[in-house]
C-alpha positions as CSV (number, residue, x, y, z in Angstrom):
1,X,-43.3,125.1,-91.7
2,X,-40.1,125.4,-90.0
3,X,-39.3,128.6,-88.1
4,X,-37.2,128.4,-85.3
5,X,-33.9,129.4,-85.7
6,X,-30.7,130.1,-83.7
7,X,-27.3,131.6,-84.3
8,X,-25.2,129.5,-80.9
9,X,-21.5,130.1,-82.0
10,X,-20.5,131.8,-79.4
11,X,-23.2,130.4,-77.0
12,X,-22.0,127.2,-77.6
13,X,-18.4,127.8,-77.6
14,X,-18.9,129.2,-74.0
15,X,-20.9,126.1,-73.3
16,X,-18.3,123.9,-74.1
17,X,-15.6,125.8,-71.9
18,X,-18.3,125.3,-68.6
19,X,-18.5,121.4,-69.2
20,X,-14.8,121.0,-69.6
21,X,-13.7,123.1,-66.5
22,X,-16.5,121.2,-64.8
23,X,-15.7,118.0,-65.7
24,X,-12.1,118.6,-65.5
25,X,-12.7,119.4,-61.6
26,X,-15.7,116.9,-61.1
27,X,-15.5,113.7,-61.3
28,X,-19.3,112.4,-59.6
29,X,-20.6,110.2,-62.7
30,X,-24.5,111.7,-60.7
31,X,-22.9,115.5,-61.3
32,X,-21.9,115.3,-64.9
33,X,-24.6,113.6,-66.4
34,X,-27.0,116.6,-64.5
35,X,-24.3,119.1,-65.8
36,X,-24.6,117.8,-69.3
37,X,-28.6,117.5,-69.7
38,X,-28.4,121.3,-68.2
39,X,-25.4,122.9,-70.6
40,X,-27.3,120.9,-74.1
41,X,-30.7,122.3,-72.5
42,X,-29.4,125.9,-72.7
43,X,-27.5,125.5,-76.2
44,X,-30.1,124.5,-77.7
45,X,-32.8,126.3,-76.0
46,X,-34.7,122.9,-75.8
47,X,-38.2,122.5,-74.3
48,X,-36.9,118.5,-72.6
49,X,-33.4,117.0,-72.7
50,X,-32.5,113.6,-72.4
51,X,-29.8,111.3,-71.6
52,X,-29.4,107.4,-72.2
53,X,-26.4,105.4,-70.7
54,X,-25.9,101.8,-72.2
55,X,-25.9,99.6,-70.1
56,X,-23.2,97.1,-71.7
57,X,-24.1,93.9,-69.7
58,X,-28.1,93.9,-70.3
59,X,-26.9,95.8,-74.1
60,X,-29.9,98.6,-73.2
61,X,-30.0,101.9,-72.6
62,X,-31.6,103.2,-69.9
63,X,-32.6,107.0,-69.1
64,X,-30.2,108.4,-66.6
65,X,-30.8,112.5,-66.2
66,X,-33.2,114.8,-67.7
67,X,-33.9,118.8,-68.2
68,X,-37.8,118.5,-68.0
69,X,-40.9,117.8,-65.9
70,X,-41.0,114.0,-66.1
71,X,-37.8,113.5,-64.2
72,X,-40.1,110.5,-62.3
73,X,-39.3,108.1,-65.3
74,X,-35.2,108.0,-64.5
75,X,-33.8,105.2,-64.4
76,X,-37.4,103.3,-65.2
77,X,-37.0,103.8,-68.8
78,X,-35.2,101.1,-70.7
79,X,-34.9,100.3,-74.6
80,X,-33.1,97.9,-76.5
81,X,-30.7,99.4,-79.9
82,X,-32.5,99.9,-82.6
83,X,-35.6,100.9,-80.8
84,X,-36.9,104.2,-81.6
85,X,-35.3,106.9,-83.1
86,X,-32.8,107.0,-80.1
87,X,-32.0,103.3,-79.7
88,X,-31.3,104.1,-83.7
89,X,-28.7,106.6,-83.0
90,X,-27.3,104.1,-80.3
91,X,-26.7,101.5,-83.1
92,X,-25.3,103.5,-86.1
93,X,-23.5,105.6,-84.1
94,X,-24.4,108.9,-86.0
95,X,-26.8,111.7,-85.2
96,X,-30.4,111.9,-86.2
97,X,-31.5,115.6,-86.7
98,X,-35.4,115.9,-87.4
99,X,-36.3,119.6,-87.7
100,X,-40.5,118.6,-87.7
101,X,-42.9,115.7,-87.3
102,X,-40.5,113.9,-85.1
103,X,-43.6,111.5,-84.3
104,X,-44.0,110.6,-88.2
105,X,-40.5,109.7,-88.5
106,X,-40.2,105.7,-89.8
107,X,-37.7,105.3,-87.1
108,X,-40.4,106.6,-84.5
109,X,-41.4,104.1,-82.0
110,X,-44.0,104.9,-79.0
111,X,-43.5,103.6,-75.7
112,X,-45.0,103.4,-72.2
113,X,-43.5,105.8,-70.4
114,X,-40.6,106.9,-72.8
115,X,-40.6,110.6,-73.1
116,X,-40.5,111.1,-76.9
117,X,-43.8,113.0,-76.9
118,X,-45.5,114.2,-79.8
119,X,-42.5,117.1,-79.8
120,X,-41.9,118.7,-83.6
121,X,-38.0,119.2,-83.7
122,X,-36.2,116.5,-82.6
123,X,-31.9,116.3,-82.3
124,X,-30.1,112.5,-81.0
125,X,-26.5,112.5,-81.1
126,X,-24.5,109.6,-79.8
127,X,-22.2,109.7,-76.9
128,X,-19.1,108.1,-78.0
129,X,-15.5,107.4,-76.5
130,X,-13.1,106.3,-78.6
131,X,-15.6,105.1,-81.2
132,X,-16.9,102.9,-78.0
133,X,-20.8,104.0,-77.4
134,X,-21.5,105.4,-73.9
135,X,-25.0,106.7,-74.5
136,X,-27.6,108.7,-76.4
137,X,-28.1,112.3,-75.5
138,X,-31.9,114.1,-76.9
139,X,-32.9,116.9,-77.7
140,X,-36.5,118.0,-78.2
141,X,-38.6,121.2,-79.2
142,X,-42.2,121.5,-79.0
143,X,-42.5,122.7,-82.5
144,X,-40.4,123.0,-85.7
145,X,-36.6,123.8,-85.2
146,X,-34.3,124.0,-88.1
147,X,-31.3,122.8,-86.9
148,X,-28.5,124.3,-88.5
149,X,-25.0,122.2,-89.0
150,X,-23.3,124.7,-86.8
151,X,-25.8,123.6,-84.1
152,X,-25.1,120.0,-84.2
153,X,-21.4,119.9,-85.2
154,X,-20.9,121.9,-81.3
155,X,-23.7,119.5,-80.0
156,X,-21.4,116.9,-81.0
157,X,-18.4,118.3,-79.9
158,X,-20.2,118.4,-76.4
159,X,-21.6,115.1,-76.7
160,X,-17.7,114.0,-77.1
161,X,-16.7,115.8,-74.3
162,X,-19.6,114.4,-72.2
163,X,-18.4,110.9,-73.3
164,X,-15.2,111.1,-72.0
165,X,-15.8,113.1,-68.6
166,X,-18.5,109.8,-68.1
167,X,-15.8,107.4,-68.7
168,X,-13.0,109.2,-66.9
169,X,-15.7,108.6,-63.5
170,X,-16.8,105.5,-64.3
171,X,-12.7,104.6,-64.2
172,X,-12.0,106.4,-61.1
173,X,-14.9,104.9,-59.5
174,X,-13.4,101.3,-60.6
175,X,-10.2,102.4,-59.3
176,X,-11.4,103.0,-56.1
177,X,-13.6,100.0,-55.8
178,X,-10.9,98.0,-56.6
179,X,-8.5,99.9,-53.9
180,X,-11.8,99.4,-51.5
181,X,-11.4,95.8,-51.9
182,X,-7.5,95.0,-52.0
183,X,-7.6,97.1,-48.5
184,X,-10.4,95.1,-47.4
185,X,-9.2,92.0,-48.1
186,X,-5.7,93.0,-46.8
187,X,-7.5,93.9,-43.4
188,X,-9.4,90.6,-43.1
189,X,-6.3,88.8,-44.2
190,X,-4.4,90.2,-40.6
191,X,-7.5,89.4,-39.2
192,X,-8.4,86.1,-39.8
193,X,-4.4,85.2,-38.7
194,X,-4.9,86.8,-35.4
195,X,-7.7,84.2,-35.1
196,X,-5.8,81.3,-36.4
197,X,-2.8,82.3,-33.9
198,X,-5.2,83.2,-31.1
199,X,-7.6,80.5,-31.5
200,X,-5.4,77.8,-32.5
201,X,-8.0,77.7,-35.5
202,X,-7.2,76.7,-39.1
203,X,-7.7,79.0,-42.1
204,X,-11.3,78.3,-43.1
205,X,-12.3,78.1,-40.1
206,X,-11.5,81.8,-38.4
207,X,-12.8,82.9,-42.0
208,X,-16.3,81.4,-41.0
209,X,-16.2,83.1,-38.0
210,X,-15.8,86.6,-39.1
211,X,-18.4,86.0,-41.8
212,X,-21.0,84.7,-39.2
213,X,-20.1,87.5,-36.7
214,X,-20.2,89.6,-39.7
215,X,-23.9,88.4,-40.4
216,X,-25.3,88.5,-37.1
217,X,-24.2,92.3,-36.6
218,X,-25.0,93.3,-40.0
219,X,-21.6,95.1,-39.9
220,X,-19.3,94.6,-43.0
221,X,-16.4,92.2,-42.5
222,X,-13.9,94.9,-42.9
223,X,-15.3,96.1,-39.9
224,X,-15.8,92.6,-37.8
225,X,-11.7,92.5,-38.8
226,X,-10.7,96.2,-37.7
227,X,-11.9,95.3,-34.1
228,X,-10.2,92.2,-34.1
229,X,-7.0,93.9,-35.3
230,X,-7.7,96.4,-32.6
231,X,-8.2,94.1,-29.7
232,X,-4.9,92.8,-30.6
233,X,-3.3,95.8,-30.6
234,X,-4.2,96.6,-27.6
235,X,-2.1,94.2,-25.9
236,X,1.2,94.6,-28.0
């Protein structure tokens, strides 16, 4: 019999307003996705939370942060769409809400190591941006929950806002990767001309030379080419 209840209007409205004006100031993909396990712990008073990015390359998700004891299984635990009750929710793209016998549910699937325990009540709601999937976050209670529609209509609403704080960091990170390289290559560019004028040695050549000095020091090649462009400098 289901017995659990709770009334998380105004918990969950003041929920909400933490993850946006910490996302909105933090943008460490390693900081929102503990921020978001944490905040869907408390509104939901859950005994383990759970959360699955997808992996769009290898099309997997793969268990990224965790509110519970078996925080050892990050990053190990990988499942395919369509497996389990949260690989489920990954592919239709629509909540699963299981107030008891989350274990005897048809979509139910057991694995090694996956942390979908024999818990009772049992809430999935997709992570979506723009209708584009970003992950699974889980909810679990050790016994019966009844999950009211308020509950999961402002679990969703944080699930959204969770989806796009992810993406916003995953684009800053490319953004800055991508400046990372142009400098880099800008840098070993000025470089590898110094060489060329220096040396009297074609193109191909001074690049060779920076990569195998690069090698030998174990020192990146932006850095093999700073201390050429230095040495030069010196005698401007």
């Amino acid at each position: 019999m289901v017995t659990a209840t709770y009334d998380m209007s105004n918990a969950g409205l003041k929920e909400i307003t933490k993850v946006f004006e910490a996302t909105a100031l933090n943008h460490n993909l390693d900081d929102i996705l503990d921020l978001a396990v944490k905040s869907a712990g408390r509104l939901m008073k859950a005994d383990q939370c759970f959360l699955y990015l997808l992996n769009e390359k290898a099309d997997e998700l793969v268990l990224r942060a965790a509110e519970s004891e078996r925080n050892e299984c990050l990053g190990e635990v990988k499942l395919a769409l369509g497996e389990g009750i949260t690989g489920w929710v990954a592919r239709e793209k629509r909540p699963a809400v299981i107030p008891e016998h989350a274990y005897k549910d048809a979509r139910f699937k057991l694995f090694h190591g996956l942390p979908e325990d024999r818990y009772e009540g049992f809430v999935s709601v997709p992570l979506l941006y723009k209708e584009k999937l970003v992950g699974v976050l889980n909810i679990q209670h050790k016994s019966p929950y009844r999950y009211k529609d308020d509950d999961v209509s402002i679990l969703l609403m944080m699930a959204q806002m969770i989806a796009v704080a992810i993406e916003n960091a995953r684009l800053i990170r490319e953004n800055k990767q991508m400046e990372d390289a142009l400098g880099t290559r800008k840098v070993v560019e000025r470089a590898k001309g110094i060489l060329m004028k220096r040396m009297g040695l074609p193109e191909n050549e001074a690049y060779t030379l920076m990569r195998k000095k690069s090698m030998d020091l174990r020192k990146p090649m932006k850095e093999i080419a700073e201390v050429i462009i230095q040495t030069e400098d010196m005698y401007l």
